[in-house]
C-alpha positions in Angstrom: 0.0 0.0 0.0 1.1 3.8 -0.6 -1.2 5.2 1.6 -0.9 6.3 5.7 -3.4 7.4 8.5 -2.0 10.7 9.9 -4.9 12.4 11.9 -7.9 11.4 13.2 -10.9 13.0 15.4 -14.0 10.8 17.0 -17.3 11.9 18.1 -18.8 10.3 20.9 -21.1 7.8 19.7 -25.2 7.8 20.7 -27.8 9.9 20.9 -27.0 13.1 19.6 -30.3 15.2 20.0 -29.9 18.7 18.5 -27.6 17.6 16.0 -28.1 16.5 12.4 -25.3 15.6 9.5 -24.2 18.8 9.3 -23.2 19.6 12.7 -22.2 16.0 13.3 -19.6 16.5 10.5 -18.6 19.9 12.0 -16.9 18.2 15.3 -14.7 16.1 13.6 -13.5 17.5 10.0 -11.6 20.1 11.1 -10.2 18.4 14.5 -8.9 15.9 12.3 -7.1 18.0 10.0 -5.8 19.7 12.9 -4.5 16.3 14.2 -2.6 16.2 11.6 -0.4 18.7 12.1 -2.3 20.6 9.0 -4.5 23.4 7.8 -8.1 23.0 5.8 -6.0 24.6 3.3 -3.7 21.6 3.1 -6.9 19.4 2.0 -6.6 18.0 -1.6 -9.8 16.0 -1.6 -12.8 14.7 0.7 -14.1 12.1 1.0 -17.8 11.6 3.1 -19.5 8.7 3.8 -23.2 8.6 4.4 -25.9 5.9 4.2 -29.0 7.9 4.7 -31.7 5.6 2.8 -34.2 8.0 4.6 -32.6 8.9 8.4 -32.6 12.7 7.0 -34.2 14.5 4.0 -30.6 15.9 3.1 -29.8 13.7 0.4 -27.0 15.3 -1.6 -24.1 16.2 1.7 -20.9 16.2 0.0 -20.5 19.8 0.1 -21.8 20.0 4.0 -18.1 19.0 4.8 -17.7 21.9 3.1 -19.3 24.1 5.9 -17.4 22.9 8.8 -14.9 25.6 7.8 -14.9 28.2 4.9 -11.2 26.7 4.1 -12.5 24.0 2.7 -14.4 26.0 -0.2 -13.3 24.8 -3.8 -12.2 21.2 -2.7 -13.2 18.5 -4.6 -15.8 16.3 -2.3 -17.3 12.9 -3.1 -20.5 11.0 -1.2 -19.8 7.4 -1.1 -22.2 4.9 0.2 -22.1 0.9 0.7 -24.7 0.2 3.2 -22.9 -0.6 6.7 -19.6 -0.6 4.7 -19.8 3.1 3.6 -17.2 4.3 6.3 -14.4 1.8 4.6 -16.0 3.3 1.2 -15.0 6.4 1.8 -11.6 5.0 3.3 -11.1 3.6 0.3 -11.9 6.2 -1.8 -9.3 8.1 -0.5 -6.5 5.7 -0.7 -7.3 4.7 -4.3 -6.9 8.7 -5.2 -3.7 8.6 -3.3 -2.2 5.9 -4.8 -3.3 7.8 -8.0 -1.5 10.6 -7.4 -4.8 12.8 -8.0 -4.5 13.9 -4.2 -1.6 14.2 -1.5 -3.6 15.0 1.4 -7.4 13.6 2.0 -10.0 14.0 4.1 -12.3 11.1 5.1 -15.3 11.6 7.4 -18.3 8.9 8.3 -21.0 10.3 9.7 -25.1 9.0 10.7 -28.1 10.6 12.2 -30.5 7.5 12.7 -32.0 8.4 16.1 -34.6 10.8 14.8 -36.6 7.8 13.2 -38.8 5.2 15.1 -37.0 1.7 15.7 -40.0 0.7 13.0 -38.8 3.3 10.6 -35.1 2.8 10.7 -35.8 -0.8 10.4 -37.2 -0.5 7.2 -34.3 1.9 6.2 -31.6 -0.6 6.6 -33.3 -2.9 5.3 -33.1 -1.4 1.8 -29.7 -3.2 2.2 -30.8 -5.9 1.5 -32.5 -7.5 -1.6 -35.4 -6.2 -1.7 -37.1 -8.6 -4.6 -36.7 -11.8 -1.9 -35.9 -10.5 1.6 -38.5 -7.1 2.1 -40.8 -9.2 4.0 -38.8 -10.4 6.3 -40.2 -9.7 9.8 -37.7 -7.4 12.0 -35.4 -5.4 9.7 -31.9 -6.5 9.6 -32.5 -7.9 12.8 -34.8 -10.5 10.8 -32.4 -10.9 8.6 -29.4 -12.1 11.4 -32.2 -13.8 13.0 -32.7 -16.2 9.6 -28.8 -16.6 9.5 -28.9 -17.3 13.2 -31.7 -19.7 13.0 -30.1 -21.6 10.2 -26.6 -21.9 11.6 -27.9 -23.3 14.7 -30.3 -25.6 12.3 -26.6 -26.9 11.4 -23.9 -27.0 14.6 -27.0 -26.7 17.2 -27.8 -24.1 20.5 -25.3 -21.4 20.3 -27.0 -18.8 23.0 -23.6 -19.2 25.2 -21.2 -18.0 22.4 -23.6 -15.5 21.3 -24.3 -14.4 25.0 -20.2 -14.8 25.7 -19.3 -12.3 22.7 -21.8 -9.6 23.8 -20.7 -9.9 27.2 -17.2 -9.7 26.2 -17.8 -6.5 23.7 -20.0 -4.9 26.3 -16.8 -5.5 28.8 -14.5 -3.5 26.7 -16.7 -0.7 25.8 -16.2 0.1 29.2 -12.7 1.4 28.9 -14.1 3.3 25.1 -14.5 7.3 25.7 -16.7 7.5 22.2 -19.0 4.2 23.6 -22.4 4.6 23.6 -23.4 1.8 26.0 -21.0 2.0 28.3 -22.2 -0.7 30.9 -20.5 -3.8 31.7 -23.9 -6.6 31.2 -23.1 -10.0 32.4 -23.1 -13.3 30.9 -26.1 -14.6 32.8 -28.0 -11.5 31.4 -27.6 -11.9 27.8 -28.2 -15.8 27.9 -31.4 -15.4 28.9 -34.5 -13.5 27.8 -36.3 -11.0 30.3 -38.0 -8.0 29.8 -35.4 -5.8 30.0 -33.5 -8.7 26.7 -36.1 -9.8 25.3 -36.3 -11.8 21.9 -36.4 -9.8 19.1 -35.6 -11.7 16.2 -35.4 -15.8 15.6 -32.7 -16.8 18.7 -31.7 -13.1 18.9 -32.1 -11.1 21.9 -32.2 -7.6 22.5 -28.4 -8.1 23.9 -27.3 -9.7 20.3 -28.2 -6.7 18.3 -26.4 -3.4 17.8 -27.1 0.1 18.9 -29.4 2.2 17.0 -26.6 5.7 17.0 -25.7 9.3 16.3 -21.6 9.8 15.4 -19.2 11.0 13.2 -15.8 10.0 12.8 -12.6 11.4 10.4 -9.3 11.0 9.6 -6.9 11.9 7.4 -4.9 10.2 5.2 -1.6 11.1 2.7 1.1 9.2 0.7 4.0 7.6 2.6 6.5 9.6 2.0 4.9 12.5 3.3 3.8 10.5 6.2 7.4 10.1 7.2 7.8 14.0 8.4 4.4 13.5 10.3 3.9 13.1 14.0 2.1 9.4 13.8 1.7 7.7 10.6 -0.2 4.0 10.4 0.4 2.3 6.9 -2.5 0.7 4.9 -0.4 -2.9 4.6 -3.4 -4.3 3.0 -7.0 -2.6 1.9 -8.9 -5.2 -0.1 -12.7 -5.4 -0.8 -14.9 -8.5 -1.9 -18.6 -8.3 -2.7 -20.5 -11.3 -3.0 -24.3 -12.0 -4.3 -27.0 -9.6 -2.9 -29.5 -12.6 -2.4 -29.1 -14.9 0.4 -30.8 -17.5 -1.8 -27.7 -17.6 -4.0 -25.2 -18.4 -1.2 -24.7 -20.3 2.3 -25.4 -17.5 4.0 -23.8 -19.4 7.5 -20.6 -19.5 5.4 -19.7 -15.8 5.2 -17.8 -16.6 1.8 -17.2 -12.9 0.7 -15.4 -11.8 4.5 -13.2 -15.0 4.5 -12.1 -14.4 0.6 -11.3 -10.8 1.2 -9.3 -12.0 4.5 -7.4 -14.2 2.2 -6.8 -11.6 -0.2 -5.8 -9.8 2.5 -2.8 -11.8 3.6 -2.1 -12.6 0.9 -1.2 -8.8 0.0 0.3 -8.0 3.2 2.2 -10.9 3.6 0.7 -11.8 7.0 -1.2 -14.3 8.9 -3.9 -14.2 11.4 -0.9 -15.5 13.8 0.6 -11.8 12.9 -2.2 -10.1 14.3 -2.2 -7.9 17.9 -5.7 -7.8 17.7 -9.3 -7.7 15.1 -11.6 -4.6 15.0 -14.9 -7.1 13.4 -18.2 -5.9 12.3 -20.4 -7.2 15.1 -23.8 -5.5 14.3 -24.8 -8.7 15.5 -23.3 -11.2 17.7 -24.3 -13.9 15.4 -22.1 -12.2 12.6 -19.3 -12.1 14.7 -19.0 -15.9 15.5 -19.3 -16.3 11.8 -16.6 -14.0 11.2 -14.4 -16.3 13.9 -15.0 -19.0 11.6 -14.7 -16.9 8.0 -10.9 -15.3 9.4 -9.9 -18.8 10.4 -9.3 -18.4 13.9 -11.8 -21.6 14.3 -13.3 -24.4 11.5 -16.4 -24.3 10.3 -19.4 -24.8 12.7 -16.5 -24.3 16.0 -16.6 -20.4 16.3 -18.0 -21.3 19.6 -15.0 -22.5 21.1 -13.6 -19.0 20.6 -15.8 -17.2 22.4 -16.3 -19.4 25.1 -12.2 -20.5 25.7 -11.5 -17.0 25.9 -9.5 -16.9 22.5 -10.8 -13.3 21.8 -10.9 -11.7 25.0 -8.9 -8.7 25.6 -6.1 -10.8 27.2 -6.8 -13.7 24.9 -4.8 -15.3 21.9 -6.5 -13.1 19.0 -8.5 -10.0 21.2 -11.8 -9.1 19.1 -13.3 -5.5 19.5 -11.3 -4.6 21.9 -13.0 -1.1 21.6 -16.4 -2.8 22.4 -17.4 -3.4 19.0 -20.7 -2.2 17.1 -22.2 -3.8 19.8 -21.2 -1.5 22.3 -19.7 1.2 20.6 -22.5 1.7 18.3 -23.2 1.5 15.0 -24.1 5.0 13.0 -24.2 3.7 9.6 -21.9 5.9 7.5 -18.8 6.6 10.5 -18.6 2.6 11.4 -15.9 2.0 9.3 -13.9 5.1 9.7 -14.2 4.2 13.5 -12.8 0.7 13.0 -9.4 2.6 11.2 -9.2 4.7 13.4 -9.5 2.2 16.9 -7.0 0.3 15.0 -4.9 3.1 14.4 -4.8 4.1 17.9 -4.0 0.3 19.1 -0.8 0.5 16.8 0.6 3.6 17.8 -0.1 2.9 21.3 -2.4 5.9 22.1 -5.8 3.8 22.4 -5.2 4.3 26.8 -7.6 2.0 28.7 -8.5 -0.3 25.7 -4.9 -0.9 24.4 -3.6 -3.9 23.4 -0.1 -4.7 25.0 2.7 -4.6 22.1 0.1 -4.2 19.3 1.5 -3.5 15.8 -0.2 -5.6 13.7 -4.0 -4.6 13.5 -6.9 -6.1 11.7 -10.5 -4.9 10.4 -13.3 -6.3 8.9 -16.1 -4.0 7.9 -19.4 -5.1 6.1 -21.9 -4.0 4.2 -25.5 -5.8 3.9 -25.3 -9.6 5.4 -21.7 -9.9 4.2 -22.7 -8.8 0.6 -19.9 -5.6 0.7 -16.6 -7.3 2.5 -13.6 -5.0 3.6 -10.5 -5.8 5.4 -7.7 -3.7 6.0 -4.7 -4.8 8.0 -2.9 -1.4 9.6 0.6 -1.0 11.2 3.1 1.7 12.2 4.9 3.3 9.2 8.0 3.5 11.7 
């Protein structure tokens, strides 16, 4: 890769009442740049990532990034979308102008407003993800959806409410020591096993506890060429940024196989030359816990049907062979559409430079990410390191 992470700036994450895009957009951009050592001015391109499909009426933002500071005027700036993949969209947007040469310096920013909808009403806006022709019937959203895929796997390997409870306990566990968490409470075991009214069922075997946060946030970074990353204060190479899509249909694929994440994990090492072994820790797309224990299984940390095993041995705990989400995850973290993926660079990011405080890894410099869009329709890994 040609193509480093220089600056960064998070929003908290959660209910952000009072704000929309705009203003959402207008606490990071700039802090970023700043982080950076660098002036508005300084900007080449940006780069903004926003789902929408209905959580505001705005519907054309580019330019909003625009208004965060009147330095920006004139800059070229691109919308990118892929459902619950658009943050690593835009990430990617960026990097493939770099490694054009089209741009030195770019600004990437995720953003979502989802909490002024209904739970009904931004149910039915994710699930425009999905294909529409076969799946817009489905009961529950996305959460129907993972509640199919969830259903089915256990059809296969049997009961997996333990893992499923284990990995949102875990993820809860670590939000705890996450400043930009929007559920910071640490929830027990016992509590997500079983159903009660405060976790109830809400989809198939999934319970309130299995499903990520409806959220508010913004995230941005900024990203230039490596040599010009070398002067800079912190600088974490792109080793490897590959992107797989499979089918849009579930009825064309296994859908408990999660073919398109392990293929762009493969493709992944394969680029970068490393292995899973290599790896300090994962930032995973859990927007449900169910597609984290399939993402165990699609990495190759465990075989087919055994992604149990690592949530309940302790494989990915924070002190474990392979930590998973150490920032919490989607799960508790949260999960505003469009900044999800910028997050995940830039929790990875602060894991290999050492500067993620409470939540760091010991000795991390190896960091993976796996960011989806749809039910693993729109795959992205990235695998990030220190440039020095």
């Amino acid at each position: 890769m040609s193509a480093c992470i220089v600056g960064w700036s998070h929003s908290a994450f959660g209910k952000h009442e009072g704000d929309d895009v705009e203003s959402l957009i207008g606490k990071v951009a700039v802090q970023a740049v700043e982080d950076a050592g660098l002036s508005p001015e300084d900007v080449d391109e940006i780069v903004l990532g926003v789902f929408n499909e209905g959580f505001n009426e705005q519907a054309f933002p580019a330019s909003l990034v625009l208004q965060a500071d009147d330095r920006f005027r004139f800059k070229p700036a691109t919308h990118v979308e892929n459902a619950c993949a658009t943050g690593s969209a835009a990430v990617h947007g960026g990097l493939k102008s770099i490694e054009a040469k089209r741009a030195r310096i770019v600004l990437v920013v995720g953003v979502e407003k989802m909490t002024g909808l209904s739970n009904p009403e931004v149910g039915k806006a994710l699930l425009k993800a999905s294909y529409l022709k076969e799946e817009a019937g489905i009961d529950g959203g996305f959460a129907g959806v993972f509640g199919r895929i969830a259903q089915q796997y256990f059809q296969k390997h049997g009961d997996q409410s333990d893992a499923l409870a284990a990995i949102a306990s875990k993820n809860h566990k670590n939000g705890l020591a996450n400043p930009y968490a929007q559920l910071r409470k640490d929830l027990s075991f016992e509590f997500c096993r079983h159903e009660s009214d405060k976790n109830p069922f809400v989809a198939g075997p999934l319970k309130r506890t299995d499903c990520s946060l409806i959220s508010d946030g913004a995230a941005a970074l900024v990203m230039t060429d490596c040599e010009t990353a070398l002067s800079m204060e912190k600088a974490v190479m792109l080793r490897s940024a590959v992107q797989v899509n499979d089918f849009l249909p579930m009825s064309k694929r296994d859908i408990t196989l999660f073919e398109g994440c392990e293929e762009a994990w493969k493709r992944a090492f394969v680029d970068s030359g490393a292995t899973l072994d290599d790896l300090a820790l994962v930032e995973t797309h859990d927007c449900f816990t169910i597609a984290e224990l399939l993402e165990y299984e699609a990495m190759g940390l465990a075989p087919r049907g055994q992604g149990a095993r690592a949530a309940l041995e302790g494989w990915t705990a924070k002190d474990g062979k392979l930590p998973i989400n150490p920032s919490g995850g989607l799960k508790s973290k949260g999960h505003p559409i469009g900044a999800t993926g910028v997050s995940m660079h830039i929790m990875a990011s602060m894991q290999v430079t050492g500067a993620a405080g409470d939540m760091q890894i010991p000795d991390a410099s190896l960091a993976g990410i796996f960011n989806m869009g749809g039910a693993c329709v729109a795959n992205y890994v990235s695998i990030l390191e220190p440039l020095r």
